[in-house]
N, C-alpha and C positions, 0 to 999 in steps of 0.2 A: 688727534681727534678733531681741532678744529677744520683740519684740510677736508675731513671727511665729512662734518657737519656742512661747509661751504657745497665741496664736488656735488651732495644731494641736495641741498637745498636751493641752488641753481637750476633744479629743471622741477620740483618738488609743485612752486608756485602755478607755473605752466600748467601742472598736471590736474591740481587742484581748481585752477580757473576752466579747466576744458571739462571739467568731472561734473562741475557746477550746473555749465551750460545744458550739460546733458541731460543732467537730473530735471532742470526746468522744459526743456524741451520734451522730456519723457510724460512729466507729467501732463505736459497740455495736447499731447500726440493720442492718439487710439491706442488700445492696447497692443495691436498686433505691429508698431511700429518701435514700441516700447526692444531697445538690443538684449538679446536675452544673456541671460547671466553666465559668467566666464569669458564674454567677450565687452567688458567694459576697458575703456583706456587702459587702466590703474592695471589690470592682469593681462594686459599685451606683453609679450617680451620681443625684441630686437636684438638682430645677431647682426654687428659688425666684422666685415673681414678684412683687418686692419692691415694691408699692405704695403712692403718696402717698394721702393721703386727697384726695376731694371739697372744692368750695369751698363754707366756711361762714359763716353769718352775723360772727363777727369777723373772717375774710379781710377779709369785703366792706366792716366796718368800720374796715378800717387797726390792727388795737386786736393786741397781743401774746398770743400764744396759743400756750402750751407746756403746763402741766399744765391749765392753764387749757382751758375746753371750749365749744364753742358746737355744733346740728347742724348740719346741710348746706343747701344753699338748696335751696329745693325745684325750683326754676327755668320754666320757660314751657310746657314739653313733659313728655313721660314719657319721652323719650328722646332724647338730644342728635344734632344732626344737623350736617355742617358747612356753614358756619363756626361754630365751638362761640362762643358770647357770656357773657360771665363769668356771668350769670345763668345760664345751664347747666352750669358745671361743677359742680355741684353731684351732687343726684341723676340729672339726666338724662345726665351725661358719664360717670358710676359706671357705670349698665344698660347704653352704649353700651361701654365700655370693656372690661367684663364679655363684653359680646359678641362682640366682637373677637378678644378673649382667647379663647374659649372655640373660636371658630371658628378660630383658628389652634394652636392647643393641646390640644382635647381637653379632657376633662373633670377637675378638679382632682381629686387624691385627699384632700386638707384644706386646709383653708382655715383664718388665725389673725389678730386682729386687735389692735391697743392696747386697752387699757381705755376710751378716751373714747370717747361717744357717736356722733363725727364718724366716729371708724377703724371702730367698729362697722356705721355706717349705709352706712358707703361700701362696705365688705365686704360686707353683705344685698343693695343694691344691685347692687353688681357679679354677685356671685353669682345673681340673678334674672334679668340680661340673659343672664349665662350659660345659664341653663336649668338653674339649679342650687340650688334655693331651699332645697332638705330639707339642702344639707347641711352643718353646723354651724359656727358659727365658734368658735374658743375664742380667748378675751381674754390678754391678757396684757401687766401693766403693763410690761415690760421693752423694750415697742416704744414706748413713749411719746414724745414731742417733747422736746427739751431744754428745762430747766427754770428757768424765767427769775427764778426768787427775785423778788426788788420790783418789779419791772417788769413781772408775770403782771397782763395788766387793764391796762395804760396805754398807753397810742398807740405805734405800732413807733417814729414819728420817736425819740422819748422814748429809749428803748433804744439803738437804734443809734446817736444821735449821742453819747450820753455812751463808748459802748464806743468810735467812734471819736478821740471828744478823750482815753479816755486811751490812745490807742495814740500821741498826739501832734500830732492834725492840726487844723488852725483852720477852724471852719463857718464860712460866712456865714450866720446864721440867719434873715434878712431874705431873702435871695433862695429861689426856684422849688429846689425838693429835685434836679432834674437840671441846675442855672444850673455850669456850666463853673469849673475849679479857674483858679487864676492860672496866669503861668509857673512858681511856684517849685512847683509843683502842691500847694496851699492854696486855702483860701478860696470854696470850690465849694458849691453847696448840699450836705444831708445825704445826699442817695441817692447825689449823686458820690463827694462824701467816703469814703464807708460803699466803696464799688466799689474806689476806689484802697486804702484800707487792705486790705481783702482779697486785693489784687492782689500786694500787697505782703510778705505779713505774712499770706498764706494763710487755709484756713479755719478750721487749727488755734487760729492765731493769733487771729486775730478773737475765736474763740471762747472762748480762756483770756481775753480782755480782756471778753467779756459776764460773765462769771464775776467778774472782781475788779469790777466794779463793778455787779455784782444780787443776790451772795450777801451775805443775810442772816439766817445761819442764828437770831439773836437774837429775830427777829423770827417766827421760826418758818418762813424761807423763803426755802429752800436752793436756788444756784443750780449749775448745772452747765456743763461744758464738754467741747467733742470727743471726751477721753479717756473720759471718767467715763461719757457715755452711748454710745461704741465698745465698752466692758467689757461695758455691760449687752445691746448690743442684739446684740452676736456669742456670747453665753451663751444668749440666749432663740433667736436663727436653729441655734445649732450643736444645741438641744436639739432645735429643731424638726425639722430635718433629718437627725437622731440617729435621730428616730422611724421618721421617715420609710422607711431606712435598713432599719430591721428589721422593715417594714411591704411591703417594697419596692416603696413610691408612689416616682413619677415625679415626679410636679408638684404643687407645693405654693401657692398664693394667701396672699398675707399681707399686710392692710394697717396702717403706719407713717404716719410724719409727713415732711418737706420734709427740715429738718435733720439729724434720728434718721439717715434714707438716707442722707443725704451725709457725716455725720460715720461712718457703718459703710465707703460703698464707697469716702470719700478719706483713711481709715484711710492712716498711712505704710508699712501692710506690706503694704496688697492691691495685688492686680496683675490685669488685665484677663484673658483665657484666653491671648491672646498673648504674656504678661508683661510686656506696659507696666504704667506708671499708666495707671488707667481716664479715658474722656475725663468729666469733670463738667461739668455745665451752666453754664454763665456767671450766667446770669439766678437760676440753686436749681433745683430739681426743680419742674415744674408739677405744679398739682393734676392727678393722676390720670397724672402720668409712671410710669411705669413701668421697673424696673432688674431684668434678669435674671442671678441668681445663681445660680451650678454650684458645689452641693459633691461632693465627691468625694477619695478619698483621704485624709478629715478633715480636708480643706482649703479656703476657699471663694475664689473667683475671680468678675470680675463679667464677664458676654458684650455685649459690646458695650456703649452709651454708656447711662449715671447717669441715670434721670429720661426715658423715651425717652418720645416720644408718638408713635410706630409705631401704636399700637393705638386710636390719637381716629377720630371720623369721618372717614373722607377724602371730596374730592371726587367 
């Protein structure tokens, strides 16, 4: 309840001080300058369309990629057609997505991307399938991937199976990464492993166990977890959608990282627009899944399911 009191009360002030201005400016304006009623601040809603990046050269290589950066594949076509082939998700799945996007949505009013190269190119790209090339993205480290301290640069197996032996669980490190747990459910290869633990011990959880064992701040390289990168990335969506707000855009383009989105929309205090938990992906966010976020009231909610790929090529 506190996370939830925090997440609104962060943008709550803003809304309040922009509501005030209004009011006194209303009153000392003529009537017919006066905003008439249903379009004040407070009942604007914003729709984020909260997007993974493109697949990139260290996707394709297995290799950890959190602040760490690589670009996008470039892939076979100039635009992805289905069935999308991992060589496509790259830039051709980006202009395709983009387009989709654009053709069920209209045309974005801003558009905001991470600082790496990847969230950048996947953003230009989406944006030019959209038909939307002129208009700007602006960066912002605050959407970045979570931060994998010693482990930025070394092979995912690497990571994930130390996070999962200290969460407690015995790999077989000789068998196939999907080779089946025992009965006592142990002993499985590392992608099994790595599933049951998070099954288990959630994403939270996983995630504070990447953290004890990649944070190296000595080393100069600091690692993070669910919480630390939910602060960051519901401070940079709530500024974004602040703007938004007083701009009164509708729809907003922003592309993030796999994790970054899953650790904002499986946050323990968000709730889907019908007030469940949102449904999350089993498998992460696919490149270029896409998650539709409604702020409103200073409050944000996600519409429908985490990572959606509604918007890939269809047959």
């Amino acid at each position: 309840m506190k996370k939830s009191i925090i997440r609104v009360a962060a943008v709550t002030a803003a809304l309040l001080a922009a509501t005030t201005l209004t009011a006194v400016s209303a009153a000392a304006a003529p009537p017919s300058a006066v905003v008439g009623a249903g379009n004040s601040k407070a009942d604007r809603v914003v729709t984020i369309y909260l997007t993974r990046h493109g697949r990139t050269i260290l996707n394709q290589t297995d290799t950890v990629q959190g602040w760490s950066d690589s670009p996008l594949l470039v892939g076979t076509k100039p635009v992805a057609t289905a069935p999308v082939g991992k060589l496509d998700e790259g830039r051709p799945l980006a202009a395709a997505v983009g387009a989709n996007l654009g053709a069920a949505v209209g045309p974005f009013a801003a558009a905001y991307s991470a600082d790496g190269k990847r969230h950048f190119e996947t953003a230009t790209s989406a944006l030019q399938g959209a038909g939307q090339s002129k208009l700007t993205v602006t960066q912002d480290a605050r959407l970045r991937e979570v931060n994998f301290g010693k482990y930025e640069g070394k092979e995912n197996k690497e990571l994930w199976t130390a996070a999962t032996e200290h969460l407690g669980y015995a790999i077989d490190h000789d068998a196939p990464p999907l080779a089946p747990a025992d009965a006592n459910g142990q002993n499985g290869g590392w992608q099994t492993m790595q599933g049951i633990a998070i099954a288990q011990h959630g994403l939270y959880g996983m995630m504070a166990a990447i953290k004890a064992v990649a944070d190296a701040p000595e080393l100069g390289l600091p690692a993070e977890d669910c919480t630390d990168v939910d602060a960051r990335m519901t401070e940079a969506l709530t500024e974004i959608a602040a703007k938004a707000v007083d701009k009164n855009d509708k729809t907003v383009f922003v592309v993030s990282s796999g994790l970054s989105i899953s650790c904002f929309a499986g946050a323990p205090d968000m709730r889907d627009t019908t007030g469940a938990t949102p449904a999350m992906p089993p498998a992460g966010v696919p490149n270029l899944g896409v998650t539709k976020v409604v702020y409103k009231d200073g409050a944000f909610t996600i519409d429908g399911p985490v990572g959606s790929k509604a918007y890939y090529p269809q047959p």
